[in-house]
C-alpha positions as CSV (number, residue, x, y, z in Angstrom):
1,X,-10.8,13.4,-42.4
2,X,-7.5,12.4,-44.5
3,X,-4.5,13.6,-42.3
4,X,-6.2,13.9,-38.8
5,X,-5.0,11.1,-36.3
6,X,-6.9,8.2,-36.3
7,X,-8.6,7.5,-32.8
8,X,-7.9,4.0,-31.8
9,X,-10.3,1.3,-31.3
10,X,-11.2,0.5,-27.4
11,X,-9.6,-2.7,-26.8
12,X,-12.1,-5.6,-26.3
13,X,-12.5,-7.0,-22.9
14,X,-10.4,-10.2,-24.0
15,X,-7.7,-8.3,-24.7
16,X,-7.8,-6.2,-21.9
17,X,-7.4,-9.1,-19.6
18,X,-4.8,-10.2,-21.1
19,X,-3.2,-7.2,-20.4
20,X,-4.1,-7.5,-16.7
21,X,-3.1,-11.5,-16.6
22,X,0.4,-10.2,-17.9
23,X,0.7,-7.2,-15.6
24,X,-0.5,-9.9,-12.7
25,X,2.3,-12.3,-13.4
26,X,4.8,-9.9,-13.9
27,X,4.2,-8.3,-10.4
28,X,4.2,-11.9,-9.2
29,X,7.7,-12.8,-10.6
30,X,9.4,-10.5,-9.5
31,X,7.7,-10.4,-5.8
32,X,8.1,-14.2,-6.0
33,X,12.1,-13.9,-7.1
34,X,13.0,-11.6,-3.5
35,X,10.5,-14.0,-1.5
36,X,13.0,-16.7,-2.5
37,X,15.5,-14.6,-0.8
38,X,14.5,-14.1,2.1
39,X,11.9,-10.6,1.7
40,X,12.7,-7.6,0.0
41,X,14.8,-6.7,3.2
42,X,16.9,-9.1,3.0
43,X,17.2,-9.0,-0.9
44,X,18.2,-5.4,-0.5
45,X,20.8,-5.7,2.3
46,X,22.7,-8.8,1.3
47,X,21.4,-10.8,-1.6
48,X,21.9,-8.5,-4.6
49,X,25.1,-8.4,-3.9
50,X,25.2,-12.0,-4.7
51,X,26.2,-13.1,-8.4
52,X,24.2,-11.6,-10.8
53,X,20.5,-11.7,-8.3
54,X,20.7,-7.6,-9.2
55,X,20.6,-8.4,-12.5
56,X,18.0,-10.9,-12.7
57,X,15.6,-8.8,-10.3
58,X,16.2,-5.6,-12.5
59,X,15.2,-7.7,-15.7
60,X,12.0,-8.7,-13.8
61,X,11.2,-5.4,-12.8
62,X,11.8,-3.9,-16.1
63,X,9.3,-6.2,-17.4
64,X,7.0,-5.7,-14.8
65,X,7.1,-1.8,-15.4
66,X,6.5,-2.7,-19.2
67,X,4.1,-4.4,-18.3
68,X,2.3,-1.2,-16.0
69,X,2.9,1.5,-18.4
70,X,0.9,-0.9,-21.0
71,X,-1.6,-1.9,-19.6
72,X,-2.3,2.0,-18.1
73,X,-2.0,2.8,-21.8
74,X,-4.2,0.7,-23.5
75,X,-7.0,0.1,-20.5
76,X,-8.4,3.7,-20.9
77,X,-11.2,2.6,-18.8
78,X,-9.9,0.7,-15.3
79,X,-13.4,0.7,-13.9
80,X,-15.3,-1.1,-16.8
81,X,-13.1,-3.8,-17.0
82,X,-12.7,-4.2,-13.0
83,X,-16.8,-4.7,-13.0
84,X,-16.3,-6.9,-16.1
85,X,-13.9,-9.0,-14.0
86,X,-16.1,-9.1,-11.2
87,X,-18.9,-10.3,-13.2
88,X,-16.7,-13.1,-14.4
89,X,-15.3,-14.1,-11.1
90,X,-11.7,-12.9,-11.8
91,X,-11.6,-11.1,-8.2
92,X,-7.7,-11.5,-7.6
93,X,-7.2,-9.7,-10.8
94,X,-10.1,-7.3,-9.3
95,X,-7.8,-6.5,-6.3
96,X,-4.7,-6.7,-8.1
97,X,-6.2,-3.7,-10.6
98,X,-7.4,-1.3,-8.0
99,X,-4.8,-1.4,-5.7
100,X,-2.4,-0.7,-8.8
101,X,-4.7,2.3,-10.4
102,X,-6.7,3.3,-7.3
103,X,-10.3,2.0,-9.4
């Protein structure tokens, strides 16, 4: 009926990995960035202190939690697509998923 919200579409499984192949390589960008200096540890203690590394690693995080709240938005259901993905092959994306959302 004219004036009732509109339910959306469920997203197809394309898109949804997309979604998860963003999420992936955000999480990885920003883990990568503190590996580079020397562990999260270390990158707490000393090295965000240095130049602008705070900065830079609050950018990537940002886009990594943009990235989260997104795909938990739009994926309504985790559990289809991680059985898609396994059925495709895409198991780090698979591991990646459920340790995120607990699927």
């Amino acid at each position: 009926m004219e004036g009732e919200p509109k339910k959306e579409q469920e997203l197809s499984f394309e898109k949804q990995i997309s979604l998860a192949k963003t999420l992936y390589d955000a999480v990885d960008a920003r883990n990568e960035f503190t590996e580079r200096l020397g562990g999260f540890d270390d990158f707490a203690a000393v090295h965000q202190y240095v130049d602008n590394n705070r900065a830079k690693y609050d950018a990537l995080d940002n886009t990594f939690e943009d990235a989260r709240k997104k795909f938990d938005e739009l994926v309504t259901d985790k559990k289809a697509l991680v059985e898609h993905l396994r059925n495709i092959g895409e198991n780090v994306l698979v591991d990646r998923i459920t340790q995120m959302f607990g699927v």
